[in-house]
N, C-alpha and C positions, 0 to 999 in steps of 0.2 A: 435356702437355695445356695449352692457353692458359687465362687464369683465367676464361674465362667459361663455358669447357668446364665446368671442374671446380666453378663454383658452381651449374650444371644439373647437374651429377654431385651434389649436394649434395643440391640443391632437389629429386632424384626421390627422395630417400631419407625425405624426410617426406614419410608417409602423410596422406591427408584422405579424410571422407567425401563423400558430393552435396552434402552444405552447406558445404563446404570448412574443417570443422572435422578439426582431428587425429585421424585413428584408431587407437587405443593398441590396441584390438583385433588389427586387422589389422596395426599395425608386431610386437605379437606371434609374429602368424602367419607372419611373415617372419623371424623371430630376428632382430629388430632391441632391442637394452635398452630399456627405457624407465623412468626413473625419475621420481617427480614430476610425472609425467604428460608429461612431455620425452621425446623421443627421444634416445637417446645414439647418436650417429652415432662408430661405434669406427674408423672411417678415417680420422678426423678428429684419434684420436687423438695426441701426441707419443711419440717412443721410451722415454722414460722413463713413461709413462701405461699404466695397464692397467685394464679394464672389471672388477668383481669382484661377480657377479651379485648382486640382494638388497643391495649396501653401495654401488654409486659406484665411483667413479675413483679407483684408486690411485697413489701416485706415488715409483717408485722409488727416488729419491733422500729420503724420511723416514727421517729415521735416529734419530726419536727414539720411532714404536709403529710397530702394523700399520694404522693406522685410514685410513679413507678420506679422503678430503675430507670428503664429506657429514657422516661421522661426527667429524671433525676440529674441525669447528666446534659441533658440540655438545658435544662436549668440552672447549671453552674456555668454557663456561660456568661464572661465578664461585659460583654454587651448586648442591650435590647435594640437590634437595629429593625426596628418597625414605625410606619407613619401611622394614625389612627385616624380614619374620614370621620368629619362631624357626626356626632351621634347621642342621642339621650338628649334631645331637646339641647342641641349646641347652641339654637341659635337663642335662646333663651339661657344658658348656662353662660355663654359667652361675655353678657356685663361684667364680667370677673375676669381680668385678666390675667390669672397669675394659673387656673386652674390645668389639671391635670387631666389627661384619657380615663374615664371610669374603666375600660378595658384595659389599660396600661395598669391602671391601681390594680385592678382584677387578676391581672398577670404575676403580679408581686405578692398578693394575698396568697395566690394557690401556693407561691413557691415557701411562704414562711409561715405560712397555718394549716390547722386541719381542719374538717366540714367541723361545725359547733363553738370555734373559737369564738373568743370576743376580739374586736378590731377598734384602736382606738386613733382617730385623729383630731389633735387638740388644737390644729388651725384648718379647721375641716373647709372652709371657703363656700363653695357651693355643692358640695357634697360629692368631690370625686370617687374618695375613698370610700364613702356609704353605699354609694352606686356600683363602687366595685365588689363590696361584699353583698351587694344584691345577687350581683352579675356572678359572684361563684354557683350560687342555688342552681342555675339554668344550662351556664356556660362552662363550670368549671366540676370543680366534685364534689361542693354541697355548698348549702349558704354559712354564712359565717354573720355572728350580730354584732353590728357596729355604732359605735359611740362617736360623734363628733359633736368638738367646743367653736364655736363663731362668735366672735363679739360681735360683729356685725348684723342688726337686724334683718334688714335688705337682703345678705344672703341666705339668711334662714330660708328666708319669705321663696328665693328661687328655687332654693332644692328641694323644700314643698310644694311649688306649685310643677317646677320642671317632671317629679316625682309622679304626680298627678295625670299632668297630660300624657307623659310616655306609658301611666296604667290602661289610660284608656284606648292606646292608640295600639297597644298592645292586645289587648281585650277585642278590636276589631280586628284584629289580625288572627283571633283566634289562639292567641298566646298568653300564657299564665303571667300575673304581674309579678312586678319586680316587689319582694320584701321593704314595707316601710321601717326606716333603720330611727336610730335613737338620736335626734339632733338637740341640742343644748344650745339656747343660746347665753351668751356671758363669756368672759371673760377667764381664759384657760388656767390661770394663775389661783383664779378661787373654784372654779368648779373641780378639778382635778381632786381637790379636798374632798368630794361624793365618788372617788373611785377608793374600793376597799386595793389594799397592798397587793401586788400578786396576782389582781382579777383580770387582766390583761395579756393576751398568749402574743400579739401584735401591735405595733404602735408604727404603724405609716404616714407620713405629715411630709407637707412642702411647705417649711418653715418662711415666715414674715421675712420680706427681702432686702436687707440691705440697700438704701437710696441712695448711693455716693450725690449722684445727680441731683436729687432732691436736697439732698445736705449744702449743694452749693446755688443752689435756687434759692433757697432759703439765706443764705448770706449775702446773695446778690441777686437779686429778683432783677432788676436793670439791667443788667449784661444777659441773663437769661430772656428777656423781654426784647434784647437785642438781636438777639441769634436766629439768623435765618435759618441756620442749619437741624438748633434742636438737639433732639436725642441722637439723631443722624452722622453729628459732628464727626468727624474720623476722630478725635479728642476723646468722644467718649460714646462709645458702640455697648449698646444693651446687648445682654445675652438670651438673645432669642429663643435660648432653649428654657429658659423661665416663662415660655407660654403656654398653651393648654396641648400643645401638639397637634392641635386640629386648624390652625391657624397662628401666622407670626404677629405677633403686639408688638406693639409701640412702645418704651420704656417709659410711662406717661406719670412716673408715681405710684406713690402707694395705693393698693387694691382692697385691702380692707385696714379696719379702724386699728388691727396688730401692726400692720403696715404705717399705719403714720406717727402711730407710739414711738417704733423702732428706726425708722427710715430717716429720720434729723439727726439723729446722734450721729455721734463719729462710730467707724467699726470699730474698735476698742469694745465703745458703749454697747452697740447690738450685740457684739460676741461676748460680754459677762452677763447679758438679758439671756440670750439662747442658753448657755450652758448654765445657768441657776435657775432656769426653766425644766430643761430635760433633767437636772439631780431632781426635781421633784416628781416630775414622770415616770423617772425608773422607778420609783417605789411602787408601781403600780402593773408593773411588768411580769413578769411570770419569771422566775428563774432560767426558765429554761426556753423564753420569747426571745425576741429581737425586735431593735429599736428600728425603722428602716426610714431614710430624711431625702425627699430630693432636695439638692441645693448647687445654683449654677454658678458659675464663675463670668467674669467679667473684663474686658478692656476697655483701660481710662488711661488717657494722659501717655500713651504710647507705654504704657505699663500692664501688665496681665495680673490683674486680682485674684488671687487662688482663693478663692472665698470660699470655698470647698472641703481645702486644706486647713485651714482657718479655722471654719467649723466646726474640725473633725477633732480638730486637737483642743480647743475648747471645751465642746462637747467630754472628752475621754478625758481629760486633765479634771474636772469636777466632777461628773457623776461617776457610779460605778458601772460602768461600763469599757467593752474594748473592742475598736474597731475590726469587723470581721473581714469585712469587703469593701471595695468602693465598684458599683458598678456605674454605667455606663449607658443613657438612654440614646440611642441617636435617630434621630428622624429623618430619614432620606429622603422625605416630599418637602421638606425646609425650599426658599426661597434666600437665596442667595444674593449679597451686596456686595455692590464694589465699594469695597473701604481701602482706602487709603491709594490706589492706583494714580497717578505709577510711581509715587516718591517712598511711599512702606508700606511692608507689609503687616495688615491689621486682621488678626482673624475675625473669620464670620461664626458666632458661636451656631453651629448644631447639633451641642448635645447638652443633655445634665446627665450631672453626676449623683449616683443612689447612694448614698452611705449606708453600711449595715452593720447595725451592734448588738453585741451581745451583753447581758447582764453577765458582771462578774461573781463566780461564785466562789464558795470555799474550795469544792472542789475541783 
């Protein structure tokens, strides 16, 4: 067909009405796609491209999710500004106060895997990131099988039983259950040793948190035992966005048994524990995976703790890894304090920060 042929082959495929406006109606009527009010002319398409009703143009050669174009570029957006209502047995998940949105983890999953990946989080808590690779199966564009390490028994015990009662409540709702995922309990440091090199396409964790406050409890229980004020002190403001997003906690201590390992030492000490941690992680990463960490920051002492920053460069200065991204969770239903009024200004944290890495390769 000459090309003048084929750009009249073109030009009959968008529809107009009498006033030679596009008729998205009538290209309907024709099973012709139209998204954005555009026609997708799927003749048009290339061999690796395919139409995927409701999402856009996909393109066979993504080898890093399932996501569309359309949705590809929203997903490179550097903040998650969403709040998440209790959900998946919160109020049973909640004894844990450090944990994360299973739909937030869900969120992060779709954007760095494909349907069939393995998903590993090695301070799994009470199973946010399991629950969020459940939640791809239903909510996203397939399930993904996921691995989580807990030293702590207790939280085994919740993401099994939480797991449980949302299958049934689920089941009376006439809704298929969520994927029972792989929980380990023990101690990340040695089970990690049962992941073969490479068998890991994702590694999502909200790493054991740094206790400044705990570190100085611990040197002075007495003045701490004196403090009307607590974690509240304008001195020393938790970052709130270290909580599960469905509710703000209290900066009460460490939340599980990694948490009290690491949470006395000085940060010196937790940041050569984190990053001789993750060198041993990445060996287990897929070349062509990513490493993805929340981790908040913090104000003590009329000083801002880039604990984040910290991380990042720990993390990347030992393992072989290299920081892709830092993104940006923020929760707009957050609950705001007056700190420091009216002598300084003290921020109220409402966000974490997602660190995302890449394994370095040769090529």
């Amino acid at each position: 067909m000459a090309e003048d042929e084929r750009e009249q082959h073109r030009q009959s495929r968008l529809f107009t009405d009498d006033d030679g406006e596009f008729d998205a109606e009538r290209a309907r009527e024709e099973s012709l796609p139209v998204e954005d009010g555009e026609v997708i002319d799927t003749d048009e398409l290339a061999d690796h491209q395919r139409y995927v009703e409701g999402r856009g143009i996909y393109d066979e050669r993504n080898r890093v999710n399932d996501l569309t174009g359309k949705e590809w570029k929203y997903a490179t957006k550097s903040v998650i500004a969403e709040g998440y209502p209790p959900a998946l047995q919160h109020d049973l998940r909640s004894e844990h106060g450090g944990q994360k949105p299973p739909r937030l983890c869900a969120e992060l999953i779709g954007r760095f895997s494909k349907t069939g990946d393995t998903v590993l989080d090695p301070f799994a808590g009470v199973g946010g990131t399991l629950f969020g690779a459940s939640l791809c199966e239903h909510e996203g564009t397939g399930l993904r099988e996921a691995i989580g390490f807990e030293r702590n028994r207790r939280w085994v015990e919740i993401y099994e039983t939480a797991l449980e009662r949302e299958n049934e409540e689920r089941r009376e709702r006439g809704e298929p259950p969520l994927a029972d995922q792989d929980m380990r309990h023990g101690d990340c440091a040695d089970l990690i040793e049962g992941v073969p090199d490479d068998s890991v396409d994702l590694l999502l964790t909200d790493v054991p948190y740094w206790h400044m406050d705990e570190l100085e409890q611990t040197r002075n229980e007495r003045a701490t035992r004196e403090s009307k004020l607590g974690a509240f002190d304008a001195a020393a403001v938790p970052d709130e966005g270290e909580g599960d997003g469905e509710e703000t906690p209290t900066d009460e201590g460490p939340t599980t048994e990694a948490d009290a390992e690491t949470g006395t030492g000085t940060k010196a000490e937790w940041l050569d524990d984190m990053a001789a941690k993750f060198e041993r992680f990445t060996d287990a990463v897929a070349p062509d995976g990513h490493l993805v960490v929340f981790i908040g920051d913090m104000y003590r002492e009329q000083s801002y703790e880039f604990l984040s920053a910290d991380l990042a460069r720990a993390i990347e200065s030992t393992a072989p890894v290299t920081l892709a991204a830092n993104l940006i969770w923020y929760d707009p239903t957050k609950d705001l304090h007056v700190y420091g009024y009216p002598f300084s200004f003290v921020p109220s944290m409402v966000h974490q920060n997602v660190l995302v890495f890449r394994p370095e390769t040769d090529s």
